[in-house]
N, C-alpha and C positions, 0 to 999 in steps of 0.2 A: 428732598432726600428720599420724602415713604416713595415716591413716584419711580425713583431710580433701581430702588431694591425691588420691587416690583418687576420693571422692566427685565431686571440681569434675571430673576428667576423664571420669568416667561422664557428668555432665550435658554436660560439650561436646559426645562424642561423641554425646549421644542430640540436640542441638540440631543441627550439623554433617551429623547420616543422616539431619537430618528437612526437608531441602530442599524444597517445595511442588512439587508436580510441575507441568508447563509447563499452560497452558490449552488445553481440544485447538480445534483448526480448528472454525468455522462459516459455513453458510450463511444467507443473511439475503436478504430481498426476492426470492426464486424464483419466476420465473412466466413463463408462453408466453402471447403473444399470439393473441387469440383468432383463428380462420381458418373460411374455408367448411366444411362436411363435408366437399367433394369434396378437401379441400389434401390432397396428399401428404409435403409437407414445410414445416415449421412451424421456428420458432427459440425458443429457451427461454434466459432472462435471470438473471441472481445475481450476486449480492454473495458471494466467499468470501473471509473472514476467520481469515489465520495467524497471532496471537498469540504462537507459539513461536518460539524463537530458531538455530531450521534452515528451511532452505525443504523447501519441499513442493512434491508433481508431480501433480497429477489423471492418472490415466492412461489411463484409459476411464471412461464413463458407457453406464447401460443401463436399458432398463426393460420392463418387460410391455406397454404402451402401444405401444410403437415397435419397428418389426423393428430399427433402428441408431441414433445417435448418435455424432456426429463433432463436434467441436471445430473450428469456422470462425474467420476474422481476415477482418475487410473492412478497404481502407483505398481512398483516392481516392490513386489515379495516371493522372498525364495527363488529369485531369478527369473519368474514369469510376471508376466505384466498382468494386474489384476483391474478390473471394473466394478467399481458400485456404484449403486443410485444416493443422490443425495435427493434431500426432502427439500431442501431450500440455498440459498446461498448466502452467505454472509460477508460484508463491506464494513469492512474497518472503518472508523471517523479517519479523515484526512490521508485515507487510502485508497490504491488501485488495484483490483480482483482480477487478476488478469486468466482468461479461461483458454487454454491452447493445448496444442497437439503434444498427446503424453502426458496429460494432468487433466483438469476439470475443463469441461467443454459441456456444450450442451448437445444431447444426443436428437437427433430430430427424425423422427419416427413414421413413416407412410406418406410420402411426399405425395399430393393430390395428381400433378404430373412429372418429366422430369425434369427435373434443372437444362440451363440454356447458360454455357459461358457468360459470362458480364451481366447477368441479371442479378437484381434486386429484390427480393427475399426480405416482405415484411413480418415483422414478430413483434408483439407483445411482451413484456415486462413489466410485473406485477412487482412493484416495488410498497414494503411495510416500513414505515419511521419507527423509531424507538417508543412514538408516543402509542403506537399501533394503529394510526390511521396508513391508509395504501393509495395507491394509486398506480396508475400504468404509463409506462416509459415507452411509446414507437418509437421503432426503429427499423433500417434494414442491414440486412446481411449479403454482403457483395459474393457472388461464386465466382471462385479463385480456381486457379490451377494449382495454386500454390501458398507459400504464407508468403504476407508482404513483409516489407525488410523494416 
């Protein structure tokens, strides 16, 4: 019998430590509109998705493409369309930040040369957990003529 009680508490405990770990964050639908050669500053669009049950903080993006990247919010006040700089982004637990044209996009600032239709545009994302460890999300950003549907 002590053998059996034994046994059953070995198997909880290996069920109980064997919790699925969270789903990590993804990016989904990333892409810059496409612009002249001569644009010096361009905006780039995504879908991130927090599936985890803490929020999460973008805290910088960077890439070789771009001397910078800052984090914009347009909204209409007063009937003009305004722009600020945001210092970081924020990701709900069990939600999607979605960054597009006329809201929060990411502004991307001295492009090294210029964009080429259907290219591939890598960027960094500096992602902070609630616990305040970080880490970095690659990814690319497709140049679009347009927004995809």
């Amino acid at each position: 019998m002590k053998k059996i009680v034994v046994l059953w508490l070995f198997v909880a405990a290996i069920f109980l430590g064997c919790s699925r770990p969270p789903e990590p964050a993804s990016v989904q639908v990333a892409w810059i509109r496409n612009a002249p050669p001569t644009a010096e500053v361009l905006a780039g669009y995504l879908s991130f998705h927090n599936p985890g049950v803490e929020p999460l903080t973008v805290t910088a993006a960077s890439s070789p493409r771009f001397e910078k990247i800052e984090f914009h919010h347009m909204r209409m006040t007063d009937g003009q369309m305004v722009m600020r700089e945001l210092h970081s982004l924020e990701v709900a637990p069990r939600s999607v930040r979605q960054l597009s044209p006329g809201n929060d996009h990411l502004m991307l600032i001295g492009p090294t040369r210029p964009l080429e239709p259907a290219e591939r545009v890598p960027v960094d994302l500096t992602i902070k957990k609630a616990n305040g460890e970080t880490y970095v999300m690659p990814l690319e950003l497709l140049v679009r003529q347009r927004a995809p549907h």
